[in-house]
gemmi code that builds the backbone of each chain (N, CA, C; Angstrom):
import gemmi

chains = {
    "A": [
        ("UNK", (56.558, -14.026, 58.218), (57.036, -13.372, 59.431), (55.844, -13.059, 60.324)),
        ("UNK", (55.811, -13.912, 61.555), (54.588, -13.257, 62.460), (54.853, -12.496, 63.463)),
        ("UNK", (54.055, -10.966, 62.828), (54.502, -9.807, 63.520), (53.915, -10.015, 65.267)),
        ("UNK", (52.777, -10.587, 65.126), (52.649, -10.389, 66.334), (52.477, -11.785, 66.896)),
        ("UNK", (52.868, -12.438, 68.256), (53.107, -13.960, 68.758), (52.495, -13.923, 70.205)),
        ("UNK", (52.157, -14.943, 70.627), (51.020, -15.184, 71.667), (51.864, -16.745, 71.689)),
        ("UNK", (53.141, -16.552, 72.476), (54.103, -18.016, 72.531), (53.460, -19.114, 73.433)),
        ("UNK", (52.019, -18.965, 74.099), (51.734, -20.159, 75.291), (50.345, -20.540, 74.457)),
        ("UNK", (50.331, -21.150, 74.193), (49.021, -22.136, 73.584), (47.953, -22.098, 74.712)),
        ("UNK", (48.445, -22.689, 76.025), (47.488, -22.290, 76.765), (47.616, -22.417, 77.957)),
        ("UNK", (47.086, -22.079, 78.899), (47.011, -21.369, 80.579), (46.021, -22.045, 81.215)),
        ("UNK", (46.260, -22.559, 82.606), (45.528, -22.950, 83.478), (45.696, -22.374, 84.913)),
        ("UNK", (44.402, -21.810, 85.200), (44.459, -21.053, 86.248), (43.325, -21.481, 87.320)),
        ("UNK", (43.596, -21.051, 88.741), (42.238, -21.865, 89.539), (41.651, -20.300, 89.866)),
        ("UNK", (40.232, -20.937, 89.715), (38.967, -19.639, 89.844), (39.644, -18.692, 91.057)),
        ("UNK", (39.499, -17.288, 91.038), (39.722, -16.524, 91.936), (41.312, -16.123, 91.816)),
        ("UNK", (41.634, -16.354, 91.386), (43.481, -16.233, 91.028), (43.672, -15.326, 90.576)),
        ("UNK", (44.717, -14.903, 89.380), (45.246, -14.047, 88.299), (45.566, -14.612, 86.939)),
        ("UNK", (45.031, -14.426, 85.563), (45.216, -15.034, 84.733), (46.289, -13.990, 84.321)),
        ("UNK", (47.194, -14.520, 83.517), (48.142, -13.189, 83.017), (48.622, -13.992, 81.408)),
        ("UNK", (47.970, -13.342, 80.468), (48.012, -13.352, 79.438), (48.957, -13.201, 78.347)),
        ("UNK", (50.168, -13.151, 77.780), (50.896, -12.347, 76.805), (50.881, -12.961, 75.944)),
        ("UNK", (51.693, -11.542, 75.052), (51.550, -11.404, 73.552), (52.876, -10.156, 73.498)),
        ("UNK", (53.611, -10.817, 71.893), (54.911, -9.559, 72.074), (54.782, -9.920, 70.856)),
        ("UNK", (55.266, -7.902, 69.974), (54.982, -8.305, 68.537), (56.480, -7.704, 67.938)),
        ("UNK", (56.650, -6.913, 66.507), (57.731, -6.833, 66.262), (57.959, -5.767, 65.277)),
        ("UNK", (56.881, -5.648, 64.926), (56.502, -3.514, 63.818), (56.251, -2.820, 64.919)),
        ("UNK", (57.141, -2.028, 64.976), (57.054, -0.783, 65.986), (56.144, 0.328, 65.493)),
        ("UNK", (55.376, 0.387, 64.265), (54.660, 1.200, 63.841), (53.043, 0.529, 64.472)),
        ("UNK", (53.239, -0.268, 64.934), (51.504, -0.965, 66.008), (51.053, 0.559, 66.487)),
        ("UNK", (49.974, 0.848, 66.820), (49.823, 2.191, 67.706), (48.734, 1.476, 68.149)),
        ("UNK", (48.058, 0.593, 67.854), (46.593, -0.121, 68.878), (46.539, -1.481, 68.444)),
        ("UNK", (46.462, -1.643, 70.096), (46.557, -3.464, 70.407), (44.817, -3.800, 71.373)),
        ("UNK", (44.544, -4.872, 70.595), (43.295, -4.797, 71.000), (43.293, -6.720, 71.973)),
        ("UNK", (42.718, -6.910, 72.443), (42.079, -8.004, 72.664), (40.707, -8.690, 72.635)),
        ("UNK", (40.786, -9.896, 72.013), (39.352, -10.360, 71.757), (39.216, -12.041, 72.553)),
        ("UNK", (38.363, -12.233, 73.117), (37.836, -13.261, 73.020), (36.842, -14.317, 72.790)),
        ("UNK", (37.595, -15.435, 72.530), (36.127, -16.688, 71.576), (36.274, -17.577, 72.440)),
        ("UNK", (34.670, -18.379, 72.664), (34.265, -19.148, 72.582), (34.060, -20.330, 71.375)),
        ("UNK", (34.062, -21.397, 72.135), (33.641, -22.274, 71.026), (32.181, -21.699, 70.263)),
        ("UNK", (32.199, -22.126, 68.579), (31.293, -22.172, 68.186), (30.956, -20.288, 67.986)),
        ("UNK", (31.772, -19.710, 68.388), (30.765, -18.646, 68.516), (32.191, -17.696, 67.413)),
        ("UNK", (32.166, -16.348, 67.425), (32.776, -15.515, 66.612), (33.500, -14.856, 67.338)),
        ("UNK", (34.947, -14.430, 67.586), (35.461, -13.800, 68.969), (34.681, -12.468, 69.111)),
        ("UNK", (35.087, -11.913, 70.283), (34.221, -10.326, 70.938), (35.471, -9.593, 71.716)),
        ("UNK", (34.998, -8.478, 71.177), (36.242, -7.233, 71.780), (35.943, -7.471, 73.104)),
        ("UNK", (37.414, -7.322, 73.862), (37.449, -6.862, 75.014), (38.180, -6.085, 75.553)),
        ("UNK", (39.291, -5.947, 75.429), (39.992, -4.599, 75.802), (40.818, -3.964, 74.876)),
        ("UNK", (41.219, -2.768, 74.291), (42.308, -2.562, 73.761), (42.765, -0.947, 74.495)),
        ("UNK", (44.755, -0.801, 73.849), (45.475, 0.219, 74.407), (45.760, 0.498, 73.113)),
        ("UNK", (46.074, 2.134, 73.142), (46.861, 3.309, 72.607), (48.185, 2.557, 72.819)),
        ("UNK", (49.114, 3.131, 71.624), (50.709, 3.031, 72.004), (51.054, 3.960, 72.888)),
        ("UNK", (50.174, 4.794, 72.852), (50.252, 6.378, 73.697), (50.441, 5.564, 75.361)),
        ("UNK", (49.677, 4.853, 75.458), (49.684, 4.694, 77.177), (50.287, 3.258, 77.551)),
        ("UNK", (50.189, 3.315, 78.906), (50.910, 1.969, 78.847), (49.694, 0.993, 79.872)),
        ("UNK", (49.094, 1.629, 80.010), (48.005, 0.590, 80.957), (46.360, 1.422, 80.763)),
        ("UNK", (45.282, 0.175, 80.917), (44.104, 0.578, 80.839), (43.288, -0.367, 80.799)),
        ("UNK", (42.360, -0.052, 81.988), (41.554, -0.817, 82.918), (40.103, -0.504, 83.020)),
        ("UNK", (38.999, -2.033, 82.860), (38.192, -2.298, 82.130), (37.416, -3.331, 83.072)),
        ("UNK", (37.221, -3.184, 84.574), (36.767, -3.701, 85.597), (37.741, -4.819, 85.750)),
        ("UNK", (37.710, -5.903, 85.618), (38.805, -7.106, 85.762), (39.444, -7.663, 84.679)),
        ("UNK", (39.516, -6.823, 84.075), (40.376, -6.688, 82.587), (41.552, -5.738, 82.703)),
        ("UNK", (42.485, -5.885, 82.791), (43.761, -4.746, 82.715), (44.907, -5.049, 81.508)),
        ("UNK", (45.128, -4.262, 80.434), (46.129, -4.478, 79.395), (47.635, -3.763, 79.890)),
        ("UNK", (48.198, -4.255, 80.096), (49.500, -3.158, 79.838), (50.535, -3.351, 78.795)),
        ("UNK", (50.696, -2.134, 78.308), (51.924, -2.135, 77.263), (53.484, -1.498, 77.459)),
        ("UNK", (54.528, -2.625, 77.162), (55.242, -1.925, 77.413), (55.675, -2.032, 76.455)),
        ("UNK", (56.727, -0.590, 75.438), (56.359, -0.133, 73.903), (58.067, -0.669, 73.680)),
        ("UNK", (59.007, 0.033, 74.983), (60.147, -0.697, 74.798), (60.599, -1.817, 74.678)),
        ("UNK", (59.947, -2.920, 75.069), (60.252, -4.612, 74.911), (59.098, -5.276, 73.789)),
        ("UNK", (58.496, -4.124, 73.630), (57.449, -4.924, 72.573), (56.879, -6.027, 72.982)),
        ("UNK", (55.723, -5.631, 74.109), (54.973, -6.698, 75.181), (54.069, -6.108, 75.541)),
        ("UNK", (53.041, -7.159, 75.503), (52.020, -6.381, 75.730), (51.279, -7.628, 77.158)),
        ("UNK", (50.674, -7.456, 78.223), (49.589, -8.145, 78.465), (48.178, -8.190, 78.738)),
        ("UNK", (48.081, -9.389, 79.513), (45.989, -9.168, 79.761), (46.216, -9.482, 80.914)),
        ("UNK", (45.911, -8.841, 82.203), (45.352, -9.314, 83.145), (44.209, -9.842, 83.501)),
        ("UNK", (43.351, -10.605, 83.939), (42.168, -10.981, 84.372), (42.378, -11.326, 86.132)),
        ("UNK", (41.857, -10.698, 86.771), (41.926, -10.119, 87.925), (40.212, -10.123, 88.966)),
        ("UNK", (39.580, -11.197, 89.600), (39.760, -12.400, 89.825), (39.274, -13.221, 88.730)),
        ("UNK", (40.503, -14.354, 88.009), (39.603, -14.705, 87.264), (38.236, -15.941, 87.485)),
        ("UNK", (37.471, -16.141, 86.816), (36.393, -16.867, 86.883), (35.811, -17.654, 85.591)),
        ("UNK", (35.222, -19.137, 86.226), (35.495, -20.379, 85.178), (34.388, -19.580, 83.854)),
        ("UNK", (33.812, -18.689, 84.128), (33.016, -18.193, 82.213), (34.560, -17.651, 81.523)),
        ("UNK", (35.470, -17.123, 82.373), (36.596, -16.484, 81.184), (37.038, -17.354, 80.353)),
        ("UNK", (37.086, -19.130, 80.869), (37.309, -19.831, 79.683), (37.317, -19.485, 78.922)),
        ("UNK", (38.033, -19.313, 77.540), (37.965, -18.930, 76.255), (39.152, -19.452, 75.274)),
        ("UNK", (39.421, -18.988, 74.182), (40.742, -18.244, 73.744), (40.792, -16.976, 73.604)),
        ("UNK", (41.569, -16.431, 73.544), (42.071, -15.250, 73.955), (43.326, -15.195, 72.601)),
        ("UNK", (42.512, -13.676, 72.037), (44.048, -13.704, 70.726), (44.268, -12.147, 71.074)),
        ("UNK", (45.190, -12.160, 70.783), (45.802, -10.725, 71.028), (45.670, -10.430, 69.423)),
        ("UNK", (46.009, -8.547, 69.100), (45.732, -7.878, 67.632), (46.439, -6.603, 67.833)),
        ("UNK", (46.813, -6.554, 66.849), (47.710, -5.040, 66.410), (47.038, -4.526, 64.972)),
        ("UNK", (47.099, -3.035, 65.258), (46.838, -2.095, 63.898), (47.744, -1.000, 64.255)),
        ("UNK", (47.832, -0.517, 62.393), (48.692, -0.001, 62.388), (48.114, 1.580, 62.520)),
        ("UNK", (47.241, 1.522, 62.994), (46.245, 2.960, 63.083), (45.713, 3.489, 61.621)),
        ("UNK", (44.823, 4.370, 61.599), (44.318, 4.974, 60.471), (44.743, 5.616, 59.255)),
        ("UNK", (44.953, 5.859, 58.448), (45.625, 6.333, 57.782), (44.620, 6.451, 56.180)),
        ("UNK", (44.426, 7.535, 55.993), (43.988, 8.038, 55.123), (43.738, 6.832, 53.632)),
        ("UNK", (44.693, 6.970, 53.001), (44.679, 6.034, 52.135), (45.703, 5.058, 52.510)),
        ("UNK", (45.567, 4.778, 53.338), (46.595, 2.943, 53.953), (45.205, 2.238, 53.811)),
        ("UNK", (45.856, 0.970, 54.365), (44.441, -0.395, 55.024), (44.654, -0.553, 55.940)),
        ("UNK", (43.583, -0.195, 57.219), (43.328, -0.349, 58.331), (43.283, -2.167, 58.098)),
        ("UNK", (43.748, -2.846, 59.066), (43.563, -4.262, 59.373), (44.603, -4.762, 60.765)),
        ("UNK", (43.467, -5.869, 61.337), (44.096, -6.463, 62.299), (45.119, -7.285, 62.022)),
        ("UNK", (46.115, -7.292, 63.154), (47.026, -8.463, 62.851), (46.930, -9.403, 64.047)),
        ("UNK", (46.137, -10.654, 63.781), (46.147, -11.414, 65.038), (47.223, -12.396, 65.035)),
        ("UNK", (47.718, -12.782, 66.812), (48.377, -13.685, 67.087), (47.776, -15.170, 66.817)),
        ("UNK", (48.307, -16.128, 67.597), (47.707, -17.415, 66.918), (46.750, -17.576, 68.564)),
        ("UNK", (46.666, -17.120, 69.422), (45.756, -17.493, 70.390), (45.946, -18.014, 71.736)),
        ("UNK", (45.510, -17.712, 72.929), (45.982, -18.904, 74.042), (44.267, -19.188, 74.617)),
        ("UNK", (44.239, -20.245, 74.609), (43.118, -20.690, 75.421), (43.708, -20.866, 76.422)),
        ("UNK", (42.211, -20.257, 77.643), (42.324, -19.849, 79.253), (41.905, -21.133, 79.731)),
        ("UNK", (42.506, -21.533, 80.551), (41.100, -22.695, 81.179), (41.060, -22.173, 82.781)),
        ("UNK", (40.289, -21.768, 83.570), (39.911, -21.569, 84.595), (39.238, -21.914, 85.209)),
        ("UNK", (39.685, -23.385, 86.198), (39.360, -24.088, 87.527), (38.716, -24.144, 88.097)),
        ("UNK", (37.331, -24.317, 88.666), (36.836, -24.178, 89.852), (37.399, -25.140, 91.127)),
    ],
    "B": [
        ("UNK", (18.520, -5.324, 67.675), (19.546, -5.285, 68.108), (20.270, -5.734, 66.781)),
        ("UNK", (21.281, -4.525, 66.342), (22.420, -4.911, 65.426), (23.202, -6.107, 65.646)),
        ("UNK", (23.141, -6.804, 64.431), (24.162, -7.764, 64.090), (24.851, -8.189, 63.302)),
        ("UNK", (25.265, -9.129, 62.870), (26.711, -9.394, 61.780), (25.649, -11.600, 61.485)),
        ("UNK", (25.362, -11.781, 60.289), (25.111, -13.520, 60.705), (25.529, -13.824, 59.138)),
        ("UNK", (26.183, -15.427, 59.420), (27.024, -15.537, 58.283), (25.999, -17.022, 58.388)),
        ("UNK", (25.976, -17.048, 56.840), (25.280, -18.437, 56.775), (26.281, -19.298, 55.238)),
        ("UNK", (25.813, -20.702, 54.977), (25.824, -21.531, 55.991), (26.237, -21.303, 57.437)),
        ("UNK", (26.032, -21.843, 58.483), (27.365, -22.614, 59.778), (27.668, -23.741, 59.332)),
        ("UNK", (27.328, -24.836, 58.650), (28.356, -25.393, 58.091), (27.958, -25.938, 56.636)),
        ("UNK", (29.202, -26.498, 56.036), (29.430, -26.363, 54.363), (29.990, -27.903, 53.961)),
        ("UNK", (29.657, -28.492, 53.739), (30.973, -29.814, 53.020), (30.189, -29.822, 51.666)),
        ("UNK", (31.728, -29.295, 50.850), (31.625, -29.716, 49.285), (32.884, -30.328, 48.747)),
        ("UNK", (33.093, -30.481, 47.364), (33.570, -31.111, 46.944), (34.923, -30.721, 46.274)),
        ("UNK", (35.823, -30.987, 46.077), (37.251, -29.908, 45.647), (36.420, -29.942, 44.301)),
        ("UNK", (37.063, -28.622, 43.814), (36.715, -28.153, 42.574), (35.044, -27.413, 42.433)),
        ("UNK", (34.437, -27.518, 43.562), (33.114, -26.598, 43.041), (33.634, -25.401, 43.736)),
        ("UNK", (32.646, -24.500, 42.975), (32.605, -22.924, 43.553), (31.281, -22.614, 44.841)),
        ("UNK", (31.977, -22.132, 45.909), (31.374, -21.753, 46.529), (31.002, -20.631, 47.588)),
        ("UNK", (29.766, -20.080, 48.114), (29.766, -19.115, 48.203), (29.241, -19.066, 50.076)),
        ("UNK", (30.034, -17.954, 50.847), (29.546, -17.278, 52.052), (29.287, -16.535, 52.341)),
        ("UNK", (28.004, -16.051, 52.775), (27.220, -15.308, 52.890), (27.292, -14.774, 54.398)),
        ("UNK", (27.170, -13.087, 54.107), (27.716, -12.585, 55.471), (26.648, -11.445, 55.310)),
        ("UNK", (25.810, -11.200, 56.228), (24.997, -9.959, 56.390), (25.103, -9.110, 57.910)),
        ("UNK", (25.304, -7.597, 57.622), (24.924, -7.099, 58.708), (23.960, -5.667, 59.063)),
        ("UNK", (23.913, -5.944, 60.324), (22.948, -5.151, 60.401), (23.370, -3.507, 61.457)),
        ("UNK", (24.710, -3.545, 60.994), (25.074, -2.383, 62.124), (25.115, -1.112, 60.875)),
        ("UNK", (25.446, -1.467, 59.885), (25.393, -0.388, 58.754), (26.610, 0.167, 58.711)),
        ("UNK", (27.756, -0.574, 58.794), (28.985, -0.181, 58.800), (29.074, -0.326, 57.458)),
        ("UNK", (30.090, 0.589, 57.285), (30.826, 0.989, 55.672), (32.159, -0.689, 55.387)),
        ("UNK", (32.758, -0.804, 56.695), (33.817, -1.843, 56.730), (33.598, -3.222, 57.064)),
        ("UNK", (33.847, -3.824, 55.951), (33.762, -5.440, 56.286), (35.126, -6.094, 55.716)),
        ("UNK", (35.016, -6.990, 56.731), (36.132, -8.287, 56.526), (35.804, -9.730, 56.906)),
        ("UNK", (36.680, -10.566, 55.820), (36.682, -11.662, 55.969), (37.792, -12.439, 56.126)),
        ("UNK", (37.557, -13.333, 57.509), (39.047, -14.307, 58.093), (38.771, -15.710, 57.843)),
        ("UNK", (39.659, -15.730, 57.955), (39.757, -17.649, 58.119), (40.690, -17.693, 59.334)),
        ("UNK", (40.159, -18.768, 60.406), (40.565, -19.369, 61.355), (41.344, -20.937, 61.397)),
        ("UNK", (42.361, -20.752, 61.078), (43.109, -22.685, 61.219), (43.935, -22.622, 62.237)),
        ("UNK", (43.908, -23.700, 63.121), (44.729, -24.403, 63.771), (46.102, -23.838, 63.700)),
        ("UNK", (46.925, -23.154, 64.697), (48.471, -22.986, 64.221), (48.538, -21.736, 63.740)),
        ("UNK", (47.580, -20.867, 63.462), (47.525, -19.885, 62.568), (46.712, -18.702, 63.104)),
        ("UNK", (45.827, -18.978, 64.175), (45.259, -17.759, 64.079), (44.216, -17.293, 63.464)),
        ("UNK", (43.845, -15.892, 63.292), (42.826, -15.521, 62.473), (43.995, -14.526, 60.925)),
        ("UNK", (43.910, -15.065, 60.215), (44.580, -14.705, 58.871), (43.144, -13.667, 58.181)),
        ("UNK", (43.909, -12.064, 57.366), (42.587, -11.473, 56.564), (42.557, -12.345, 55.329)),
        ("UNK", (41.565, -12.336, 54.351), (41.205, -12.549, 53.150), (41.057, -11.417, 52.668)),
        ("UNK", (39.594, -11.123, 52.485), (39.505, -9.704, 51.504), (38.937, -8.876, 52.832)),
        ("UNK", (38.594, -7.714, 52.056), (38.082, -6.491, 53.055), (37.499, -6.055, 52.377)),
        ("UNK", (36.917, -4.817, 52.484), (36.216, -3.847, 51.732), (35.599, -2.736, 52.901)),
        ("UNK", (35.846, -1.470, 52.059), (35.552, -0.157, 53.074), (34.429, 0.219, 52.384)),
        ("UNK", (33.499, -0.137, 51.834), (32.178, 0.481, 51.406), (31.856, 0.101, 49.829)),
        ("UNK", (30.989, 0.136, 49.527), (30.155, -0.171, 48.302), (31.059, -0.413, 47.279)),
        ("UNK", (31.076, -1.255, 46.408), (31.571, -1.448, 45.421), (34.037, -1.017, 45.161)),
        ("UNK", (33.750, -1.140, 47.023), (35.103, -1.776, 47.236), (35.797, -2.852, 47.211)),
        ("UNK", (36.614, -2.805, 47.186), (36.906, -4.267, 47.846), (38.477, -4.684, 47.408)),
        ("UNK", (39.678, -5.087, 48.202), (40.651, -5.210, 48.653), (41.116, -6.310, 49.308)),
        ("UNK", (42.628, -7.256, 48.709), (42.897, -8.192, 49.215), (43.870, -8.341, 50.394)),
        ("UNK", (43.606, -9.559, 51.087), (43.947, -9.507, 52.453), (45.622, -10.587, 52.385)),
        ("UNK", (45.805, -11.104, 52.961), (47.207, -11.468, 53.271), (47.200, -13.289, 52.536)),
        ("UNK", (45.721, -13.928, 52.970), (45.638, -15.055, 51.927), (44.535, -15.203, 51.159)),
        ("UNK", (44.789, -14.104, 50.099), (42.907, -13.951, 49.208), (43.435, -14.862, 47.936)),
        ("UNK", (44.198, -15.824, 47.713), (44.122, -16.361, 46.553), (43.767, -17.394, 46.313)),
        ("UNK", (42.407, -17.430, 45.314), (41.658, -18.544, 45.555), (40.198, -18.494, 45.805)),
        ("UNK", (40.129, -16.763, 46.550), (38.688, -16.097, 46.803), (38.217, -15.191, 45.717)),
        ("UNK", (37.507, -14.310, 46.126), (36.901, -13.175, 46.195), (35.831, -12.975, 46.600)),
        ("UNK", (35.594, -11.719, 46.152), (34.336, -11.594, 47.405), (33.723, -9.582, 46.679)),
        ("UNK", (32.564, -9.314, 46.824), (32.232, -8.522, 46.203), (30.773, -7.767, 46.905)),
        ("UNK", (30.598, -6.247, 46.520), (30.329, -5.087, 47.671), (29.191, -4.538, 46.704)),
        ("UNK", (27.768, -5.025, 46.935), (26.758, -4.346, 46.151), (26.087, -3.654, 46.510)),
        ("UNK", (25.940, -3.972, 48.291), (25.463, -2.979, 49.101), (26.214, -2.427, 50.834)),
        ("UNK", (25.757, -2.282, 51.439), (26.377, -1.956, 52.448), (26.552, -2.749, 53.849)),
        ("UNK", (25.024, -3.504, 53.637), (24.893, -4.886, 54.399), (25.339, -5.918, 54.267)),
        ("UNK", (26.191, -6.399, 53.108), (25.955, -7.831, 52.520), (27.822, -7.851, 51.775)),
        ("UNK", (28.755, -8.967, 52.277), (29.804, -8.742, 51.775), (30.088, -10.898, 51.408)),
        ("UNK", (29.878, -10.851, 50.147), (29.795, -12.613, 50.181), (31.013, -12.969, 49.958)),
        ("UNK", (31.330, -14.256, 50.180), (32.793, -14.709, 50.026), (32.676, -16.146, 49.302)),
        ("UNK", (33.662, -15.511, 48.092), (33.124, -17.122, 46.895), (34.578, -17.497, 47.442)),
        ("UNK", (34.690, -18.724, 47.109), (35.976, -19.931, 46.599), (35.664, -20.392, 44.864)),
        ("UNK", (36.597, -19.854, 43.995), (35.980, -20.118, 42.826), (36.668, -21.855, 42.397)),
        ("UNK", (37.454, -22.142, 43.070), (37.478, -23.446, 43.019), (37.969, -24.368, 44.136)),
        ("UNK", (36.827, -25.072, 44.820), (37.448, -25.025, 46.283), (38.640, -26.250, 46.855)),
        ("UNK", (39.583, -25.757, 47.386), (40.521, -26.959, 47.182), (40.691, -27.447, 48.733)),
        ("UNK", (41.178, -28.176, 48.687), (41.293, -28.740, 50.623), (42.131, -28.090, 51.591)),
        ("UNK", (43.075, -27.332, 51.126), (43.543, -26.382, 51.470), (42.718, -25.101, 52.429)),
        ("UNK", (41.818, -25.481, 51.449), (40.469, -23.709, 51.605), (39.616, -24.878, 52.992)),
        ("UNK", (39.774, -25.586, 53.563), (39.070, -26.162, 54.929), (38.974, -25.410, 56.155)),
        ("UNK", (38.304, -24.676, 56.587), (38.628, -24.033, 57.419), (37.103, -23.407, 58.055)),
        ("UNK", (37.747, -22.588, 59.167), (36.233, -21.860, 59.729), (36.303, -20.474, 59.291)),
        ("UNK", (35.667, -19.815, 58.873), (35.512, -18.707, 58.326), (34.623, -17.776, 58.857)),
        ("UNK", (35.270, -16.696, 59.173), (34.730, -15.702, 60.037), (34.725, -14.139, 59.494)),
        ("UNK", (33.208, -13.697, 58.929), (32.840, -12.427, 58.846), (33.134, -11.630, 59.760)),
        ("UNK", (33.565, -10.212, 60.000), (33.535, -9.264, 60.730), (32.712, -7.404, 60.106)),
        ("UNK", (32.509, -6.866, 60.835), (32.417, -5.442, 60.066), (32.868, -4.723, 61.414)),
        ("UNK", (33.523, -2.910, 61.021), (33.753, -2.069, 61.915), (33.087, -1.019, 61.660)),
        ("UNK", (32.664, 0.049, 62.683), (32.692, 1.390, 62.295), (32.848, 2.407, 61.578)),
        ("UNK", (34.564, 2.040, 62.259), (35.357, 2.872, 62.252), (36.402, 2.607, 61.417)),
        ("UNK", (37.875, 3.088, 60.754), (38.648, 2.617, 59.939), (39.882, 2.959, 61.069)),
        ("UNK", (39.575, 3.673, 62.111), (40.839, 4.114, 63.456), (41.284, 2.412, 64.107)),
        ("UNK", (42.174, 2.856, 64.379), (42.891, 1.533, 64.356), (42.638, 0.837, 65.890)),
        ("UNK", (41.854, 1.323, 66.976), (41.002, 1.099, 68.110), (39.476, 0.827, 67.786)),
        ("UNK", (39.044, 0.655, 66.600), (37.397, 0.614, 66.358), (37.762, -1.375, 66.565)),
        ("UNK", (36.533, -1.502, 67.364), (36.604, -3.125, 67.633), (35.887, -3.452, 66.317)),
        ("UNK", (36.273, -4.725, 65.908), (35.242, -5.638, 64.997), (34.323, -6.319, 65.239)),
        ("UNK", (33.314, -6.418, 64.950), (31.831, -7.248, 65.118), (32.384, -8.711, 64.389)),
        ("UNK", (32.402, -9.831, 64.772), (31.989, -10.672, 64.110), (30.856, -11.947, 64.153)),
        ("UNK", (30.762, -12.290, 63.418), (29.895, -13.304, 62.939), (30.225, -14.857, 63.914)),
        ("UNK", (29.396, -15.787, 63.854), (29.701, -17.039, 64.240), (30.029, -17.735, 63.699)),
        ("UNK", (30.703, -17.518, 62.169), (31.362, -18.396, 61.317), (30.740, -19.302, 60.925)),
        ("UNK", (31.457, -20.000, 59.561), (30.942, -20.858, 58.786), (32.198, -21.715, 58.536)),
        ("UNK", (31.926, -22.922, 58.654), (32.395, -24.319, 59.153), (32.294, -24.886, 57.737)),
        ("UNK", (33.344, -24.678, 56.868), (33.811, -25.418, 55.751), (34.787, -26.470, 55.517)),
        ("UNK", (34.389, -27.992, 54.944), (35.043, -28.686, 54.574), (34.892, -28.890, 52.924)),
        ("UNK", (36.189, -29.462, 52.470), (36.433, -29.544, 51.146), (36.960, -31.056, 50.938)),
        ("UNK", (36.268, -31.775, 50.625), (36.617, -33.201, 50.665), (37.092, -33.713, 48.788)),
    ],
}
model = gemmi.Model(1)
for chain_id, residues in chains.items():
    chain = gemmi.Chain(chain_id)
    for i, (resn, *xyz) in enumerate(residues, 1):
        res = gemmi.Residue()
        res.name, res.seqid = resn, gemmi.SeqId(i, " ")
        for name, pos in zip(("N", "CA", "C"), xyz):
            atom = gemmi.Atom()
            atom.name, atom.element = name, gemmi.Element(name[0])
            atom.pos, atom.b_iso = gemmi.Position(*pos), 0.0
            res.add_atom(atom)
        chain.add_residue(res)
    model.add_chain(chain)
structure = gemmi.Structure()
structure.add_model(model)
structure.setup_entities()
């Protein structure tokens, strides 16, 4: 069962545009959704994440919003530009918990491609 | 400058040997993990471990392990490696155990099993 899904493989956008990202998952116990992105060759890198607490939060041309009722989450990239190339995976945790296991749950990924 | 480096970057062995990945870091985090990256799939956990002489299985650890002697250093064997186990493999460590602490990872190690 994959709790959390990232349904577009991948996105093409022209430089200066709006990339708009999603990801919708399906344990309502998520309380933090993070985003990372990779490069080839390289190891992915945090880039934004939200509280279940809020529904938006903004990170210069990075914007996540969550909405908790449809179980959706996205990424804005706002103008985007041809380095955002990447993939892009979306992640859920189930928050901290004393004696639980903290762990990510990643989607399967969308690579960006962005135009000049 | 703290880091996370996993060595090999890349691996081709043979089904049936045992083999081992080596993950060191240098942020001094208590939490490490290890993923595998395939095609279709995403980043899947293997094992984890929250500090010294921890260590805890992840969603596809069968087939691994992996073991916690110090605080820097979290290795990841295949005790018999099958073609199945092909994949890119990616160290991480956190902070934090809060479910907003980002993960550090590594540049992976590029395993084939022929």
């Amino acid at each position: 069962d994959q709790q959390v899904k990232q349904n577009s493989p991948s996105l093409s956008v022209q430089e200066g545009r709006i990339s708009i990202l999603n990801c919708d998952y399906t344990n309502s116990m998520f309380d933090y959704f993070l985003w990372y992105k990779k490069y080839p060759a390289e190891g992915p890198t945090f880039l934004i994440s939200i509280s279940s607490i809020k529904d938006k939060n903004e990170d210069g041309r990075f914007t996540v919003f969550l909405n908790k009722s449809a179980k959706h989450l996205s990424l804005h990239i706002v103008p985007s530009q041809p380095g955002d190339s990447a993939v892009y995976f979306c992640a859920a945790s189930g928050g901290f918990s004393g004696g639980s296991n903290y762990k990510l749950t990643f989607g399967k990924g969308t690579l960006l491609t962005v135009n000049p | 400058d703290a880091e996370i480096t996993q060595s090999p970057r890349h691996k081709i062995t043979e089904t049936g040997r045992q083999v081992t990945l080596a993950c060191h870091q240098t942020w001094n985090h208590n939490n490490m993990f290890w993923y595998r990256q395939d095609l279709g799939h995403g980043l899947r956990l293997i094992h984890y471990s929250y500090g010294v002489q921890d260590t805890n299985k992840g969603e596809v650890s069968d087939g691994y392990s992996v073991s916690r002697s110090n605080t820097e250093d979290l290795p990841l064997t295949l005790e018999s490696a099958a073609s199945s186990q092909t994949s890119v493999y990616f160290c991480a460590s956190s902070e934090s155990r809060r479910g907003n602490s980002p993960l550090h990872f590594g540049n992976g190690t590029r395993l084939t099993v022929t």
